[in-house]
Steps between C-alpha positions, in 0.01 A plus 500: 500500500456205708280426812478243716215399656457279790329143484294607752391813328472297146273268684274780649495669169406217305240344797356900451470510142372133499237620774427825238469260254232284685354752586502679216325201281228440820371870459576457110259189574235671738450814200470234286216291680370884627450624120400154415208506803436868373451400159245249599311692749517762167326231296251423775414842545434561124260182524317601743449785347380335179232329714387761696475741142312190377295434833391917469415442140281237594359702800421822299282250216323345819420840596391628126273236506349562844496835443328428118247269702408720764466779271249248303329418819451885629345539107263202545439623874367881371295349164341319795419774720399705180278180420321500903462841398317456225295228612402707802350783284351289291314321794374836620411634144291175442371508885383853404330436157366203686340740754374737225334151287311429803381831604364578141385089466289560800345813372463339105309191343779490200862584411667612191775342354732671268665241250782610249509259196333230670700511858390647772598859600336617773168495732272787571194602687345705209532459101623847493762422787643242223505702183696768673711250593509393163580866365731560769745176314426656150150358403340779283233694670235437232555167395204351754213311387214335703430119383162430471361236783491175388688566183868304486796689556792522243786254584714668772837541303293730218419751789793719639293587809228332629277573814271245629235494771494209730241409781628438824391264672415509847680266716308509814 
């Protein structure tokens, strides 16, 4: 079977399918550059991911730190406070025995001074005040003896507990 086509018609077919053609190769062309632009804004997208994972990494060890430091700083800040503390009662303890050595200086020509192995201990208005003092940290209860005036006393590191009356002086 035969058919016969027009010049006309074989023209318009072929200007058609030539047209198809062109147009089939521009959008052939445009997927091409669109995967292409895809693919690279794929790339970019996986960077800048990589640097903002890396940027958080670094921002979460900033954050360790100033979190380690402040925790370090809120520890130094309370041993402080504990330390004012401390200070503050001592002040007033030492304010208060202060108080009491006056009172019973005023009242008294002498003190006596408990020493343990040499150092001093303590300081009390009577000699009885210091050997229950001396008792209370473990001292025996009989092991007193009086020295004899005048005589010398043992050297201070042969005697466990010592109590010694001292003149005060008065300072007006």
């Amino acid at each position: 079977m035969f058919r016969i086509v027009r010049t006309t018609a074989l023209l318009a077919d072929r200007t058609e399918l030539a047209q198809a053609r062109f147009e089939a190769e521009t959008a052939n062309d445009s997927a091409i550059r669109a995967e292409s632009t895809a693919e690279c804004l794929a790339e970019q997208l996986r960077q800048a991911k990589r640097d903002a994972d890396a940027e958080f990494e670094g921002m979460r060890a900033v954050l360790r730190q100033a979190t380690a430091e402040r925790d370090d700083a809120r520890a130094e800040a309370e041993e402080a406070r504990a330390q004012v503390l401390l200070d503050a009662e001592d002040r007033v303890a030492l304010r208060a025995l202060l108080r009491t050595a006056r009172r019973h200086a005023a009242a008294a020509d002498r003190v006596y001074v408990l020493f343990h192995r040499g150092r001093f201990h303590s300081v009390h208005t009577t000699a009885d005040g210091a050997e229950a003092a001396a008792e209370a940290e473990g001292a025996p209860r009989d092991g007193w003896t009086a020295t004899v005036p005048g005589a010398a006393l043992p050297p201070a590191c042969e005697v466990v507990w010592r109590v010694q009356p001292l003149p005060l002086c008065d300072a007006r």
